[in-house]
PDB file of N, CA, C and O in Angstrom:
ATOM      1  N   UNK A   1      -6.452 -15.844 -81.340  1.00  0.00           N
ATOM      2  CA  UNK A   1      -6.930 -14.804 -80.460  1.00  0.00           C
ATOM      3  C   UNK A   1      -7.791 -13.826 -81.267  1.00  0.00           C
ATOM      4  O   UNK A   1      -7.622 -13.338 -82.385  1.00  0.00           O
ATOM      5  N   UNK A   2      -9.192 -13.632 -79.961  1.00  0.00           N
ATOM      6  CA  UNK A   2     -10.035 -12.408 -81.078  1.00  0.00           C
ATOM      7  C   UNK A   2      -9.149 -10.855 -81.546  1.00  0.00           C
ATOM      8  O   UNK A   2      -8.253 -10.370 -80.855  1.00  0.00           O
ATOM      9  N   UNK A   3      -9.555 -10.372 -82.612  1.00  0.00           N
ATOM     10  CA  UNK A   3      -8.833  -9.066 -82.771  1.00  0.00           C
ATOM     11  C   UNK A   3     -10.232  -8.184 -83.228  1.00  0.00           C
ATOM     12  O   UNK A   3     -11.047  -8.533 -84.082  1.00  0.00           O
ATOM     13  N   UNK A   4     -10.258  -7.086 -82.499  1.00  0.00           N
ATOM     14  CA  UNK A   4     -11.330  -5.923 -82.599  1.00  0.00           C
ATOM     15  C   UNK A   4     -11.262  -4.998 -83.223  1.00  0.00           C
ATOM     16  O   UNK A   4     -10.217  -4.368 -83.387  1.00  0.00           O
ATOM     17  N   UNK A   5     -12.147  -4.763 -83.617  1.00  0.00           N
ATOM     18  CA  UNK A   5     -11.837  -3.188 -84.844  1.00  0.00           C
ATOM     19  C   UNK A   5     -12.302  -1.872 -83.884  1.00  0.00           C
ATOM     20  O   UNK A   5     -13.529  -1.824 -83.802  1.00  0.00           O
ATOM     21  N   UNK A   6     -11.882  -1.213 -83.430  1.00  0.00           N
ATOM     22  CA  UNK A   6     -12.228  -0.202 -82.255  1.00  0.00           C
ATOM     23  C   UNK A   6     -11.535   1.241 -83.006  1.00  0.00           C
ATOM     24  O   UNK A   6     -10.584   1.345 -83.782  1.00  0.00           O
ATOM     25  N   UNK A   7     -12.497   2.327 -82.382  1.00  0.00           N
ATOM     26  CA  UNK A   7     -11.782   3.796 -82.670  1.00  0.00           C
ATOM     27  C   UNK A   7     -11.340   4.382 -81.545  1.00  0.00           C
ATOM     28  O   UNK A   7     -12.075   4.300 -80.560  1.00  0.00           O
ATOM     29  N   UNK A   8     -10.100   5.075 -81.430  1.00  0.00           N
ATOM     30  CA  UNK A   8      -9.923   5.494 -80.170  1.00  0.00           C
ATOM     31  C   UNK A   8     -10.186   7.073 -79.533  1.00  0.00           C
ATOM     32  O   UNK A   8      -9.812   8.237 -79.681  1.00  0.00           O
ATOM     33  N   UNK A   9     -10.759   6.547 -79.025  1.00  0.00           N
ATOM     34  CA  UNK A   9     -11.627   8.538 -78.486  1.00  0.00           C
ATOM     35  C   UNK A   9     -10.447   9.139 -77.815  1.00  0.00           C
ATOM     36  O   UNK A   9     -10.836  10.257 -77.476  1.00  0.00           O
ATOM     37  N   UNK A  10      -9.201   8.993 -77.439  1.00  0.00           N
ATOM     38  CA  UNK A  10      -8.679   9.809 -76.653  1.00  0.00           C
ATOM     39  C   UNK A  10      -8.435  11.362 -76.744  1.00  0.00           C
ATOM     40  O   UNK A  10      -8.620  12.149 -75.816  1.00  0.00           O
ATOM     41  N   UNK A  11      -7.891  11.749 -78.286  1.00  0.00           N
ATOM     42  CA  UNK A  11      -8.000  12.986 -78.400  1.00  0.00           C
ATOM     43  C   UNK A  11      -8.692  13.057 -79.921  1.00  0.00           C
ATOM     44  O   UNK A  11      -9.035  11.982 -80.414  1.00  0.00           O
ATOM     45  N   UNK A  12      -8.826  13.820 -80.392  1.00  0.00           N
ATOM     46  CA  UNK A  12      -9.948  14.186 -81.660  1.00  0.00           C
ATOM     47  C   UNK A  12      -9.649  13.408 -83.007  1.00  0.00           C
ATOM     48  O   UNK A  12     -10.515  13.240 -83.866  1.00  0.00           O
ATOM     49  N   UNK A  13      -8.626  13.046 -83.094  1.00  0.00           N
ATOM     50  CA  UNK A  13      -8.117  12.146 -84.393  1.00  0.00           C
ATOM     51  C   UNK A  13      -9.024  11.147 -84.396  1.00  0.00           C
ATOM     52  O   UNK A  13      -9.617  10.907 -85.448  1.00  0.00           O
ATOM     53  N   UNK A  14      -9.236  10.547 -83.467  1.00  0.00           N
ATOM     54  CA  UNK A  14     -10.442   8.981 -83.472  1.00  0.00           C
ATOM     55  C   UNK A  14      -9.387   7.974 -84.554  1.00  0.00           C
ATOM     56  O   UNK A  14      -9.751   7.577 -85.660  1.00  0.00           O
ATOM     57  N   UNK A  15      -8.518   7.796 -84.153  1.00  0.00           N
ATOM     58  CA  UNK A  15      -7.533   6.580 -85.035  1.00  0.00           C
ATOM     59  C   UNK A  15      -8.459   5.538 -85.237  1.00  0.00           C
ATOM     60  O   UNK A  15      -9.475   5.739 -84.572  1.00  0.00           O
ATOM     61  N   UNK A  16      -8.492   4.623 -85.822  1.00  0.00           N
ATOM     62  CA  UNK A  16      -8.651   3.436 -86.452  1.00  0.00           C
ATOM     63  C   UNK A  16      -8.245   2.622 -85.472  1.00  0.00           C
ATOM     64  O   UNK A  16      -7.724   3.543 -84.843  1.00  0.00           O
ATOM     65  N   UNK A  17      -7.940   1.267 -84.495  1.00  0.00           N
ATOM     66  CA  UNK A  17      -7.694   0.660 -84.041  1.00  0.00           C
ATOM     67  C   UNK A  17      -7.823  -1.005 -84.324  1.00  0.00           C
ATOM     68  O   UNK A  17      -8.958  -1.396 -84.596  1.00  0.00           O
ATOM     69  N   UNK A  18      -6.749  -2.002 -84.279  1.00  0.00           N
ATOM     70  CA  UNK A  18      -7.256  -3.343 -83.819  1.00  0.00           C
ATOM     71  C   UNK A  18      -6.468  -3.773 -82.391  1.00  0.00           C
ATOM     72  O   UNK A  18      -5.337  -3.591 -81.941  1.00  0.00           O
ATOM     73  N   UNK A  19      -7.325  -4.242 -82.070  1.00  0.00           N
ATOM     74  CA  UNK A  19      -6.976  -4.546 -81.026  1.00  0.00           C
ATOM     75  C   UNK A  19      -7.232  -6.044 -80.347  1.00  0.00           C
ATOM     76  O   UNK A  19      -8.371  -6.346 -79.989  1.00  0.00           O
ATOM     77  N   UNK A  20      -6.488  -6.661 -80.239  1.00  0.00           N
ATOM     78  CA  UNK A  20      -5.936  -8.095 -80.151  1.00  0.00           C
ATOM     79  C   UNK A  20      -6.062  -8.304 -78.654  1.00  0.00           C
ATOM     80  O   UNK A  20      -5.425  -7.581 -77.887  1.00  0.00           O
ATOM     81  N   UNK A  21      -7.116  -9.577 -78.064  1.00  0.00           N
ATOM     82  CA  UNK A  21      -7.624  -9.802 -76.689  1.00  0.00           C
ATOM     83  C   UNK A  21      -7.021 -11.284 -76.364  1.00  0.00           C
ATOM     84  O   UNK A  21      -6.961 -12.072 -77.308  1.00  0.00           O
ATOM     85  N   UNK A  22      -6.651 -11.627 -75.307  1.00  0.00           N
ATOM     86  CA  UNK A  22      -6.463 -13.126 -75.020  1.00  0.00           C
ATOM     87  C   UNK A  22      -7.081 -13.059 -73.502  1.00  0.00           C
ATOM     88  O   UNK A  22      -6.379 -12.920 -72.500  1.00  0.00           O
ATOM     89  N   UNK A  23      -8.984 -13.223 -73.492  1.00  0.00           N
ATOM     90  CA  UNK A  23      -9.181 -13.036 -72.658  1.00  0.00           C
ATOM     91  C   UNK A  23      -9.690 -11.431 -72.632  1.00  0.00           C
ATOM     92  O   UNK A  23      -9.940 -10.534 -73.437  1.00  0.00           O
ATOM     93  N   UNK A  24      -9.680 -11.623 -71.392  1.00  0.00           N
ATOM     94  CA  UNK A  24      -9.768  -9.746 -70.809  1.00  0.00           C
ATOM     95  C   UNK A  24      -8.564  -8.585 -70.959  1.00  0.00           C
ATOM     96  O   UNK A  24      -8.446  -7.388 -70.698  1.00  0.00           O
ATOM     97  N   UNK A  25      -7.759  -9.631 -71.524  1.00  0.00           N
ATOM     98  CA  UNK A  25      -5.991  -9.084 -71.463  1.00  0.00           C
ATOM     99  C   UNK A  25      -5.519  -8.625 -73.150  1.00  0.00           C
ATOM    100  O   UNK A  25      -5.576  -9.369 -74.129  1.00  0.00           O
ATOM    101  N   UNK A  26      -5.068  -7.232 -73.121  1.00  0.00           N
ATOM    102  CA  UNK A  26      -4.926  -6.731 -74.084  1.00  0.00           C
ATOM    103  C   UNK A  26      -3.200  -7.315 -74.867  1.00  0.00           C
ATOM    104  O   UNK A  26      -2.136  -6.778 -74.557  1.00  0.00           O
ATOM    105  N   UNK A  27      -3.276  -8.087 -75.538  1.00  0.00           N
ATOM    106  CA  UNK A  27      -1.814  -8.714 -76.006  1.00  0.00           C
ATOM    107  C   UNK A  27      -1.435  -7.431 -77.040  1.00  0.00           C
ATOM    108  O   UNK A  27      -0.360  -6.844 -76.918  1.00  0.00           O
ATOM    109  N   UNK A  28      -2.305  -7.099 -77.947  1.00  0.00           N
ATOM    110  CA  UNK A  28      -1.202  -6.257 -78.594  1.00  0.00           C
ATOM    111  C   UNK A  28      -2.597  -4.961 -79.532  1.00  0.00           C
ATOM    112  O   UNK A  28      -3.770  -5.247 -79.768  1.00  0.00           O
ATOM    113  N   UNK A  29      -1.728  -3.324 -79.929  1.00  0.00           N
ATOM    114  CA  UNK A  29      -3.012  -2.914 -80.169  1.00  0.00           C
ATOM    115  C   UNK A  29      -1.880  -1.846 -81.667  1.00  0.00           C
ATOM    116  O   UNK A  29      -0.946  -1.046 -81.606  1.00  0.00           O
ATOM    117  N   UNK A  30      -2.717  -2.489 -82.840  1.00  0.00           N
ATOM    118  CA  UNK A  30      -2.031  -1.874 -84.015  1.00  0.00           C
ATOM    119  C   UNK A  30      -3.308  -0.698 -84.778  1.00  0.00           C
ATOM    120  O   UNK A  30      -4.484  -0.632 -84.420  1.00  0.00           O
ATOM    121  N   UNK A  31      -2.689   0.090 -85.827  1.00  0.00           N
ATOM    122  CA  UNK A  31      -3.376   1.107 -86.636  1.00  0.00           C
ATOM    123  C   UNK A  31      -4.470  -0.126 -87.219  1.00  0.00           C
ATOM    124  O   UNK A  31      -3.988  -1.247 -87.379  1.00  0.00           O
ATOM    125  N   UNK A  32      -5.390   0.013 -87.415  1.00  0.00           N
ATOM    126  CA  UNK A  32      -6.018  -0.289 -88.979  1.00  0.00           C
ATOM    127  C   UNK A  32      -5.688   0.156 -90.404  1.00  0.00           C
ATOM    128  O   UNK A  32      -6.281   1.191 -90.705  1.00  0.00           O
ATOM    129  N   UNK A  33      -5.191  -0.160 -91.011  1.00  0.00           N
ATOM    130  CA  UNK A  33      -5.002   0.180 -92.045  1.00  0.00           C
ATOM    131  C   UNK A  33      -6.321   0.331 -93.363  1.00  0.00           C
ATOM    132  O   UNK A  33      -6.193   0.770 -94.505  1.00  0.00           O
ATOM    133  N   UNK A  34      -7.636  -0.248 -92.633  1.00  0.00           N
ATOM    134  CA  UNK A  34      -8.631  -0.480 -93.509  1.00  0.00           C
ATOM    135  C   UNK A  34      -9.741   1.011 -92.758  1.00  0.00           C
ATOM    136  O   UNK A  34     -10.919   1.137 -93.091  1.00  0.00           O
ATOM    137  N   UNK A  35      -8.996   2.044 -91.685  1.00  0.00           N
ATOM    138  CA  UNK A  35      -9.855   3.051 -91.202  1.00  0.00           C
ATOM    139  C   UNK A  35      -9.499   4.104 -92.441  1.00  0.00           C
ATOM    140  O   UNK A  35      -8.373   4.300 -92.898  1.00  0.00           O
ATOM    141  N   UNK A  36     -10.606   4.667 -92.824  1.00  0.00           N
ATOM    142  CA  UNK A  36     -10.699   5.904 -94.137  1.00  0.00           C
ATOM    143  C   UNK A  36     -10.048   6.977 -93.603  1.00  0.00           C
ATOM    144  O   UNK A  36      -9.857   7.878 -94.420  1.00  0.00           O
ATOM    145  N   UNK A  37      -9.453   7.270 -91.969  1.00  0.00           N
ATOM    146  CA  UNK A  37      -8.899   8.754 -91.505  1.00  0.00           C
ATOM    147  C   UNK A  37      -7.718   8.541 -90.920  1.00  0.00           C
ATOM    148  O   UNK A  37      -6.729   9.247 -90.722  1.00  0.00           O
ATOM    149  N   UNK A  38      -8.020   7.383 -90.669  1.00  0.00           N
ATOM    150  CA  UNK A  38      -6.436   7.373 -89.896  1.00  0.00           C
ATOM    151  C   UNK A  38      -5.265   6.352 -90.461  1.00  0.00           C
ATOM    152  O   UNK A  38      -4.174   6.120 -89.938  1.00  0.00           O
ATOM    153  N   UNK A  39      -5.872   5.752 -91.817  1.00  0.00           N
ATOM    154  CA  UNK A  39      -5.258   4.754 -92.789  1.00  0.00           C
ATOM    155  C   UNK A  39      -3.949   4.104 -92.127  1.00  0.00           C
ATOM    156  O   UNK A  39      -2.815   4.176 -92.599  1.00  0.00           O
ATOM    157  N   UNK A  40      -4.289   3.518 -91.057  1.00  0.00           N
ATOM    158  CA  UNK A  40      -3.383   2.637 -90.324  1.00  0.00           C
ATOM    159  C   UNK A  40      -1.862   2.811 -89.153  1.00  0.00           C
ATOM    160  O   UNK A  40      -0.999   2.024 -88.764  1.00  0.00           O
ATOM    161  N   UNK A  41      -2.204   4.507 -88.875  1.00  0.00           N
ATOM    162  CA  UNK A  41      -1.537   4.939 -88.854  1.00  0.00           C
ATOM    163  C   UNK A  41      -2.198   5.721 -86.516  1.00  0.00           C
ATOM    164  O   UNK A  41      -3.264   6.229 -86.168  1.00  0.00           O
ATOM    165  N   UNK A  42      -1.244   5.476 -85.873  1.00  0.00           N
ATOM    166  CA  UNK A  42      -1.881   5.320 -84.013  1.00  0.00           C
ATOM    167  C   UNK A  42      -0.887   6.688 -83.795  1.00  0.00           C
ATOM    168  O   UNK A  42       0.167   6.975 -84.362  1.00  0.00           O
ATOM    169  N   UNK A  43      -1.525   7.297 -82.914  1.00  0.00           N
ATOM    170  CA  UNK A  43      -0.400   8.071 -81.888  1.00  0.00           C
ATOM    171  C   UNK A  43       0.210   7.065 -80.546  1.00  0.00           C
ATOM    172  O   UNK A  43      -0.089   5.873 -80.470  1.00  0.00           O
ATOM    173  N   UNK A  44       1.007   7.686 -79.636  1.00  0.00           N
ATOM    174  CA  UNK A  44       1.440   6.872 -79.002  1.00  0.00           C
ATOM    175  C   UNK A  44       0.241   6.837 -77.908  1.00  0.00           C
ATOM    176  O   UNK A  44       0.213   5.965 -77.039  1.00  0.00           O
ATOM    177  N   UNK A  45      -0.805   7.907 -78.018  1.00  0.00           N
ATOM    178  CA  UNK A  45      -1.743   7.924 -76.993  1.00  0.00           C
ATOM    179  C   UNK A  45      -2.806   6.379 -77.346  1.00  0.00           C
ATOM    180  O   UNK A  45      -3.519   5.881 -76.475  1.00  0.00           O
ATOM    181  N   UNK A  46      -2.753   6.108 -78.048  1.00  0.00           N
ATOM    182  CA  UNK A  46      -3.830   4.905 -78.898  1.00  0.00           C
ATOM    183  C   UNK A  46      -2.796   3.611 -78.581  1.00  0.00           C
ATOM    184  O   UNK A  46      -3.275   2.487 -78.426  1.00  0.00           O
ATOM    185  N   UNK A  47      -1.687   3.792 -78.514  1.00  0.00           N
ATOM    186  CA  UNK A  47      -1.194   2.652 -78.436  1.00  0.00           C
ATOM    187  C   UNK A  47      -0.556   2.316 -76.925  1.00  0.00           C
ATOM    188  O   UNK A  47      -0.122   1.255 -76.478  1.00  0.00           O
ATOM    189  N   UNK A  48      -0.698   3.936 -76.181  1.00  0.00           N
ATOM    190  CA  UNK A  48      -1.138   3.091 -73.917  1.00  0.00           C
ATOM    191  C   UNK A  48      -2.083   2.931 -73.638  1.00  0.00           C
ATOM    192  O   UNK A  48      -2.256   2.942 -72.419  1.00  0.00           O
ATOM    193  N   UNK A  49      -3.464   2.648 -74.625  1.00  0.00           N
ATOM    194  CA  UNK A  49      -4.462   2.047 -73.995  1.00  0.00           C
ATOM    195  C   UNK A  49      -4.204   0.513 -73.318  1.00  0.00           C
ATOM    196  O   UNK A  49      -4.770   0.172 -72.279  1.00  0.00           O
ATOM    197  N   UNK A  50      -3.395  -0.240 -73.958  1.00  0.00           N
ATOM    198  CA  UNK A  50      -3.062  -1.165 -72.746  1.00  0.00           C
ATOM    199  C   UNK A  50      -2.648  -0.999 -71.309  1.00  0.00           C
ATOM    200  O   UNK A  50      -2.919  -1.646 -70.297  1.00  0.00           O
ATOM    201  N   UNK A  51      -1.954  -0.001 -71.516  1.00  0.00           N
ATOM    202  CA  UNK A  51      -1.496   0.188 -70.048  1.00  0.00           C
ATOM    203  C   UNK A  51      -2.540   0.759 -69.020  1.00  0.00           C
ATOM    204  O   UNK A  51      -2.733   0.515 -67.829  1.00  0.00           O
ATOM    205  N   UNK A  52      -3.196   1.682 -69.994  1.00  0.00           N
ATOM    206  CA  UNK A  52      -4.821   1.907 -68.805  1.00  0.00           C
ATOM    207  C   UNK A  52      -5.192   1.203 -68.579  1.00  0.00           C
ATOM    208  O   UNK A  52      -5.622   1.210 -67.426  1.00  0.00           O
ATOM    209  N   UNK A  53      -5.369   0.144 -69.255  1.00  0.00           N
ATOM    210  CA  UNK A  53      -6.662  -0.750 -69.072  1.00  0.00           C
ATOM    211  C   UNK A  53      -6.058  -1.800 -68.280  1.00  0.00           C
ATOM    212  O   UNK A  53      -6.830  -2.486 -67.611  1.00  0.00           O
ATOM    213  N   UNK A  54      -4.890  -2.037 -68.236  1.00  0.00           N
ATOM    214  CA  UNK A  54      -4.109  -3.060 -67.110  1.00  0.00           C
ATOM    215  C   UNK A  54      -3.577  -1.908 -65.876  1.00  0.00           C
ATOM    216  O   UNK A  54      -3.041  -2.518 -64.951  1.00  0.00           O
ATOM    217  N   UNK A  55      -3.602  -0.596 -65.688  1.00  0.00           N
ATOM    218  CA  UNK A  55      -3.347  -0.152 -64.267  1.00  0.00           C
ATOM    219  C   UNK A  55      -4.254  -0.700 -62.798  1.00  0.00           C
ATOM    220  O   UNK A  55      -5.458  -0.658 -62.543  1.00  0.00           O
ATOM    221  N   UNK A  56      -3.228  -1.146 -62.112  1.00  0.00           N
ATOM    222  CA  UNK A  56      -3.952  -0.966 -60.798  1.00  0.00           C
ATOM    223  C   UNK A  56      -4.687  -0.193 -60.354  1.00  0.00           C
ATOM    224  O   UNK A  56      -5.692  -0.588 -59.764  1.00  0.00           O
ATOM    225  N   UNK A  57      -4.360   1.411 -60.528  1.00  0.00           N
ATOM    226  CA  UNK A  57      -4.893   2.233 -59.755  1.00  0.00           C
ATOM    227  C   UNK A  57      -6.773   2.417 -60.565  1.00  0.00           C
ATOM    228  O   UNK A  57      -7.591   3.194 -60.073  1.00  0.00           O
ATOM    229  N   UNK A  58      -7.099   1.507 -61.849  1.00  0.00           N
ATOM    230  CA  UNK A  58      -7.591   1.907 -62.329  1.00  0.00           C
ATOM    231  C   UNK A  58      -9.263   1.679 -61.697  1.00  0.00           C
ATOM    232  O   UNK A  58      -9.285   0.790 -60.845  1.00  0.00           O
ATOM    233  N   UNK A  59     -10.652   2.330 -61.972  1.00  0.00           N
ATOM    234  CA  UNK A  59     -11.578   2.157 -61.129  1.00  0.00           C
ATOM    235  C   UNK A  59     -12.187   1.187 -62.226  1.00  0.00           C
ATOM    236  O   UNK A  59     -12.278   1.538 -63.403  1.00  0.00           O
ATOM    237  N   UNK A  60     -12.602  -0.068 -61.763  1.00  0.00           N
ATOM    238  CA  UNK A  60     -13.371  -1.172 -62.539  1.00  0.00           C
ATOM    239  C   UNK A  60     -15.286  -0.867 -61.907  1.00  0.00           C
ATOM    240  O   UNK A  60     -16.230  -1.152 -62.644  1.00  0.00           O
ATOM    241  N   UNK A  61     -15.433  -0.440 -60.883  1.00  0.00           N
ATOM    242  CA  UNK A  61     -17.024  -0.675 -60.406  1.00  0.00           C
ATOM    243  C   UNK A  61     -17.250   1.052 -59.705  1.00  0.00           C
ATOM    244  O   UNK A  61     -16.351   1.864 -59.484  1.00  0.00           O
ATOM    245  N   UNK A  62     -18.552   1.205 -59.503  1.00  0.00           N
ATOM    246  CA  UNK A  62     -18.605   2.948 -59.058  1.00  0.00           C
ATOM    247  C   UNK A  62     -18.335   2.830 -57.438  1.00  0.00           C
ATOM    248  O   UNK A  62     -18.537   1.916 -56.639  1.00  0.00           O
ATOM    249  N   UNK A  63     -17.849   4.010 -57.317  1.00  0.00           N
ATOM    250  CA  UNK A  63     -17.372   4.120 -55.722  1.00  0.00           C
ATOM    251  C   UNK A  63     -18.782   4.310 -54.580  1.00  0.00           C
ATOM    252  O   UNK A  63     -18.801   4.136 -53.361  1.00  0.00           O
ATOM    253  N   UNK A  64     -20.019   4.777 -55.621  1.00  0.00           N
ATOM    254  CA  UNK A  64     -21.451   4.990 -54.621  1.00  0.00           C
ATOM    255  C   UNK A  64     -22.144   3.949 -54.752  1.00  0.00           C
ATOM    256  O   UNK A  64     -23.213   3.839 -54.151  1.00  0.00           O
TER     257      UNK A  64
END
């Protein structure tokens, strides 16, 4: 499975991210340990990006 090197914008830290895809489907999302600021190390906000990105309620296309 591909694994992505991503930063996470949620709040100002910008963690380091990998993030592991099977598909469109997020299997699993760890620190980087190879990011210079966040040396491998997620809040728990970096690590419910799965769950956003798999909510129902979530908007995939614009409403106009």
């Amino acid at each position: 499975m591909p694994v992505h090197t991503r930063t996470c914008h949620i709040c100002e830290a910008n963690c380091g991210l990998l993030i592991e895809t099977d598909g469109r489907r997020v299997v699993s999302i760890r620190g980087d340990s190879d990011d210079p600021i966040s040396r491998g190390h997620i809040c728990p906000k970096g690590n419910a990006i799965a769950d956003l990105e798999a909510d129902p309620d979530r908007l995939t296309s614009p409403m106009k």
